[in-house]
ROZAGU-726515 format. One record per residue: x, z, y of N, C-alpha, C in turn; residue in three letters; chain. Coordinates in nm, 3 decimals. Example, Ala and Ser with C-alpha at 12.3 -4.5 7.8 and 13.67 -1.06 7.14 Angstrom:
residues 2
n_x;n_z;n_y;ca_x;ca_z;ca_y;c_x;c_z;c_y;resn;chain
1.319;0.780;-0.569;1.230;0.780;-0.450;1.320;0.780;-0.330;ala;A
1.285;0.708;-0.225;1.367;0.714;-0.106;1.290;0.787;0.003;ser;A
This chain:
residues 114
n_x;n_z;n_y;ca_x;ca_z;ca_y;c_x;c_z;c_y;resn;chain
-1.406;4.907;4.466;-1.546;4.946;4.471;-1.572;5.050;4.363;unk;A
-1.651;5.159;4.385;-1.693;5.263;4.323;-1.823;5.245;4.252;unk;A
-1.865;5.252;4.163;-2.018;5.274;4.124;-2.071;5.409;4.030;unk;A
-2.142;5.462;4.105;-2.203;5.532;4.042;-2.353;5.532;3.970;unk;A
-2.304;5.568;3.861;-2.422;5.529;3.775;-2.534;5.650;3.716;unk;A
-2.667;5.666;3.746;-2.796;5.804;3.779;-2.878;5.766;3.732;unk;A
-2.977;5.849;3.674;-3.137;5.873;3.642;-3.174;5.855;3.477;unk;A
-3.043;5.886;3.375;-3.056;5.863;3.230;-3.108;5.993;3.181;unk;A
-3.149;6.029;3.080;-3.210;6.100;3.048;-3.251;6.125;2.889;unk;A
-3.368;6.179;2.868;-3.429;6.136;2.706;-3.582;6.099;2.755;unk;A
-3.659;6.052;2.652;-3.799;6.030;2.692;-3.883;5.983;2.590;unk;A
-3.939;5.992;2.538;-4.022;5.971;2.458;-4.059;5.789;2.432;unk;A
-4.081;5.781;2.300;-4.103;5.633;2.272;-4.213;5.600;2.405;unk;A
-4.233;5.493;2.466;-4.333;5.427;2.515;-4.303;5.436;2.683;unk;A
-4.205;5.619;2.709;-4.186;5.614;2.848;-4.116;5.531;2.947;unk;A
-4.106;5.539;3.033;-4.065;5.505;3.129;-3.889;5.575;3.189;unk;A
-3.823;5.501;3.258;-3.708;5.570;3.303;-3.679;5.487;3.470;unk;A
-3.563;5.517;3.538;-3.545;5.426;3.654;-3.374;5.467;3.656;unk;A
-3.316;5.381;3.623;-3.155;5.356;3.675;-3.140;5.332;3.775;unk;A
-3.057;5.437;3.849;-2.990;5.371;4.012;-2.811;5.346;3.986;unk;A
-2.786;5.275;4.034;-2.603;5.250;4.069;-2.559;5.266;4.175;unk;A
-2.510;5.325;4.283;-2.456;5.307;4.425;-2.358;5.291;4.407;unk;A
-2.290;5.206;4.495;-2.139;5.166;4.522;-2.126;5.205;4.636;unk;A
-2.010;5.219;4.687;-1.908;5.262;4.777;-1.931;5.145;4.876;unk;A
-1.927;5.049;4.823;-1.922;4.903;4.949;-2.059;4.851;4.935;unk;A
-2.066;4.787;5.109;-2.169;4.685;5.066;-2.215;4.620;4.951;unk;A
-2.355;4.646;4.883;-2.362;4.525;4.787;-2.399;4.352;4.821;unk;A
-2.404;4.392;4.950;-2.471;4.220;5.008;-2.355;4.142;4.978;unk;A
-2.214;4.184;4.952;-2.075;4.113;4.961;-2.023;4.093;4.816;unk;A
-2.124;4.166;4.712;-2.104;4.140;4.549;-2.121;4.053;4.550;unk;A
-2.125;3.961;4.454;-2.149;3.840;4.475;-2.270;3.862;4.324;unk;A
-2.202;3.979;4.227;-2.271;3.968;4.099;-2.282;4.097;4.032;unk;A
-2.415;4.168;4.014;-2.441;4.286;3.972;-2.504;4.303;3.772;unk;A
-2.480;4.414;3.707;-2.569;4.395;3.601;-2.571;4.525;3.568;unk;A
-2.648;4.554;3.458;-2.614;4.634;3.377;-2.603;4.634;3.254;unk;A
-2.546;4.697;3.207;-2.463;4.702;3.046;-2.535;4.820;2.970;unk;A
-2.511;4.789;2.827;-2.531;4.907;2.762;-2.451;4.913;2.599;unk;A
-2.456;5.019;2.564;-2.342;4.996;2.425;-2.440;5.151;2.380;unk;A
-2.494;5.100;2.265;-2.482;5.189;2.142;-2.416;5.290;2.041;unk;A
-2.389;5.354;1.985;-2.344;5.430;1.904;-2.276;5.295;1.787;unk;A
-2.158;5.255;1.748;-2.137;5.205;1.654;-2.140;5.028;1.685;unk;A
-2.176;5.009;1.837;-2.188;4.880;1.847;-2.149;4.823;1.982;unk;A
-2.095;4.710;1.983;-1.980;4.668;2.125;-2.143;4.668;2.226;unk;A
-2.052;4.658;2.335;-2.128;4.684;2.461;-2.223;4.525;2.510;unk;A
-2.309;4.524;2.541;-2.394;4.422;2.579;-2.482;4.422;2.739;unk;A
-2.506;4.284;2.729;-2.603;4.272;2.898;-2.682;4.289;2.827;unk;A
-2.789;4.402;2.952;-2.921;4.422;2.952;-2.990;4.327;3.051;unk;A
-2.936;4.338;3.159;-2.994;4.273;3.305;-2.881;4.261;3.425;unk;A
-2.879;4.091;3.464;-2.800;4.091;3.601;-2.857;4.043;3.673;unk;A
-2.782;4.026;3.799;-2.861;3.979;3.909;-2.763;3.944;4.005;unk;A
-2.726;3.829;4.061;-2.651;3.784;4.185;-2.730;3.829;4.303;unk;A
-2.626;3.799;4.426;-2.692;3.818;4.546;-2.746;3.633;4.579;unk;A
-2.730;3.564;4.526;-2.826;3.411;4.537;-2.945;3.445;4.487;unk;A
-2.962;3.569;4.410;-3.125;3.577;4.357;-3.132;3.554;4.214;unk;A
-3.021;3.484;4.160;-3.031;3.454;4.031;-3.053;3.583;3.922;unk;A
-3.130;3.547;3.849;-3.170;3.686;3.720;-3.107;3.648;3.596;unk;A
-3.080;3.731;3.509;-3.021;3.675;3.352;-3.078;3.828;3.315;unk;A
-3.157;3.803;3.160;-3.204;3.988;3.101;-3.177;3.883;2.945;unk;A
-3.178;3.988;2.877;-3.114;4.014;2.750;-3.294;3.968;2.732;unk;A
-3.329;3.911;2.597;-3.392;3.864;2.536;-3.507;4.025;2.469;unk;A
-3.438;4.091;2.452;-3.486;4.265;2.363;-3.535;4.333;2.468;unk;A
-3.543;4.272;2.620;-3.581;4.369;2.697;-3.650;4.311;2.833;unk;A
-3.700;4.170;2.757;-3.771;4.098;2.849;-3.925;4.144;2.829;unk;A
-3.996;4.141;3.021;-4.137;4.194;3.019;-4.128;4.395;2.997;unk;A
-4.027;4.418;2.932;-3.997;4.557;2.956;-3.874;4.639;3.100;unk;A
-3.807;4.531;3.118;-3.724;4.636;3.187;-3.658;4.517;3.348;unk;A
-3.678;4.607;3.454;-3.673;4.516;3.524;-3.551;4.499;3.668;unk;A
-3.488;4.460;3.662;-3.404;4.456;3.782;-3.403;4.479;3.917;unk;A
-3.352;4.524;3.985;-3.358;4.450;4.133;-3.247;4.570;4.197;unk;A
-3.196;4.524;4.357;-3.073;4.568;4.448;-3.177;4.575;4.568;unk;A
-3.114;4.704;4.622;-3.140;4.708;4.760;-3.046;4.697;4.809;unk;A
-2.990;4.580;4.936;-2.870;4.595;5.004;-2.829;4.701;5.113;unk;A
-2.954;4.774;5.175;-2.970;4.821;5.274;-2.889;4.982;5.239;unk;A
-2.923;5.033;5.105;-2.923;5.171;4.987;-2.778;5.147;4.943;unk;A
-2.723;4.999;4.938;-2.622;4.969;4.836;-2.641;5.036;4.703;unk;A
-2.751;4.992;4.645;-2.802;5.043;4.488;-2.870;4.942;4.418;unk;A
-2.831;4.916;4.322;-2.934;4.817;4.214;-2.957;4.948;4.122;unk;A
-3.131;4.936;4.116;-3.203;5.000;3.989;-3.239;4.949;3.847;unk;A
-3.240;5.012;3.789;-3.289;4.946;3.682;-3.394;5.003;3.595;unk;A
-3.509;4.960;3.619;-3.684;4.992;3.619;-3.686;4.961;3.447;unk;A
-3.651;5.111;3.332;-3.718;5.057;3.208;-3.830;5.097;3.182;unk;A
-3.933;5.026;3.178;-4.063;5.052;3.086;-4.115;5.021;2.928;unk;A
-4.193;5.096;2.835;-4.194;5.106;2.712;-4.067;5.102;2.693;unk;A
-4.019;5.191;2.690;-3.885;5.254;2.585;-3.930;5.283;2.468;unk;A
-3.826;5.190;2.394;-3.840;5.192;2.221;-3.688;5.290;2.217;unk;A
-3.691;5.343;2.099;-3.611;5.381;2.015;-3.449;5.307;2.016;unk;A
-3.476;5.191;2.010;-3.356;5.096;1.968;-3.297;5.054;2.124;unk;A
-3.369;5.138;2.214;-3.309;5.137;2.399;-3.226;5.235;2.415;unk;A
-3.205;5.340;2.302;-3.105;5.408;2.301;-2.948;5.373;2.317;unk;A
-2.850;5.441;2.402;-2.763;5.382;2.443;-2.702;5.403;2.589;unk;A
-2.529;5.424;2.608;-2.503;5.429;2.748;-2.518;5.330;2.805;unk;A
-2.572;5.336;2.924;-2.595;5.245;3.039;-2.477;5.232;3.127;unk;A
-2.423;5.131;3.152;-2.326;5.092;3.268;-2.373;4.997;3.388;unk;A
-2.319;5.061;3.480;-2.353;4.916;3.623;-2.169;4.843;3.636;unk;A
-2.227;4.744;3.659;-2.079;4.611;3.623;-2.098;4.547;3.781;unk;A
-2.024;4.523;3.860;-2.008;4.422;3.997;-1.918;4.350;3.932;unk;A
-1.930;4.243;4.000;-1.809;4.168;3.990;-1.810;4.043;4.116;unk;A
-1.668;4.045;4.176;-1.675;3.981;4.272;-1.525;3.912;4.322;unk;A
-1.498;3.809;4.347;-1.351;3.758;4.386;-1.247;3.786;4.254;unk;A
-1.334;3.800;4.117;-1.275;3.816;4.019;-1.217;3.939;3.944;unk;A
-1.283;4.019;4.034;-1.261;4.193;4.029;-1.387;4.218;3.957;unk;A
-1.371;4.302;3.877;-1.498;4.405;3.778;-1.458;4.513;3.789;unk;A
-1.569;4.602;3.823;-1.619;4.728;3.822;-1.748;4.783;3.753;unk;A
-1.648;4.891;3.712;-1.782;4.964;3.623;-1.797;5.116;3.663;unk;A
-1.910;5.145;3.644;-1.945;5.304;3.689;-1.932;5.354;3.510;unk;A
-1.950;5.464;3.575;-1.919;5.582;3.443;-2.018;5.586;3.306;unk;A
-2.136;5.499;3.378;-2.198;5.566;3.234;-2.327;5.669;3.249;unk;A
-2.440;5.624;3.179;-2.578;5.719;3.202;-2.681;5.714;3.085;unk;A
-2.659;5.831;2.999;-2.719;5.800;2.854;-2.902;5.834;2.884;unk;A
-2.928;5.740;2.832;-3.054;5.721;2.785;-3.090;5.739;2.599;unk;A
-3.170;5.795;2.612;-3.206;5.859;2.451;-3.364;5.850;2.455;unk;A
-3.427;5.757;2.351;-3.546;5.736;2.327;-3.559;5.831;2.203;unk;A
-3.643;5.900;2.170;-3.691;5.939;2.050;-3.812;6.061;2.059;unk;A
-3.917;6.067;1.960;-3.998;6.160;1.976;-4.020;6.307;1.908;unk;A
């Protein structure tokens, strides 16, 4: 499975951004989607996942701000950040994982600052 990872950018404290991921395959057959992010100087961390059972898991720093969800139809999970702080700086990764296989897309920098 392929993922490609879109829509990073820079933006000003408070803005808004929208992450897309497309994969190559169905996502109805992932079993488990997220996204990642890693800092300058610091190991890589969950921001937000999401199974295809519906189940959600978000990082604690980015709850009420940033929000998940997959379209199966697009084969894309987005990832909706609102109020971007400063400290949201950081590459973004999309992660599947399924039958014990992980995949990661390339990578989509996001840069908060004013």
């Amino acid at each position: 499975v392929q993922l490609q990872a879109s829509g990073g950018g820079s933006v000003q404290p408070g803005g808004s951004l929208r992450l897309s991921c497309t994969a190559s395959a169905k996502i109805s057959g992932l079993r488990y989607m997220g996204w990642y992010r890693q800092a300058p100087g610091k190991q890589r961390e969950l921001v937000a996942s999401l199974t295809n059972g519906g189940r959600f898991n978000k990082s604690e720093s980015v709850k009420g701000r940033f929000f998940i969800s997959r379209d199966n139809a697009q084969n894309t999970m987005y990832l909706q950040m609102n109020s971007l702080k400063p400290e949201d700086t950081a590459v973004y990764y999309c992660n599947a994982n399924n039958n014990g296989e992980s995949y990661w897309g390339q990578g989509t920098q996001v840069t908060v600052s004013s």
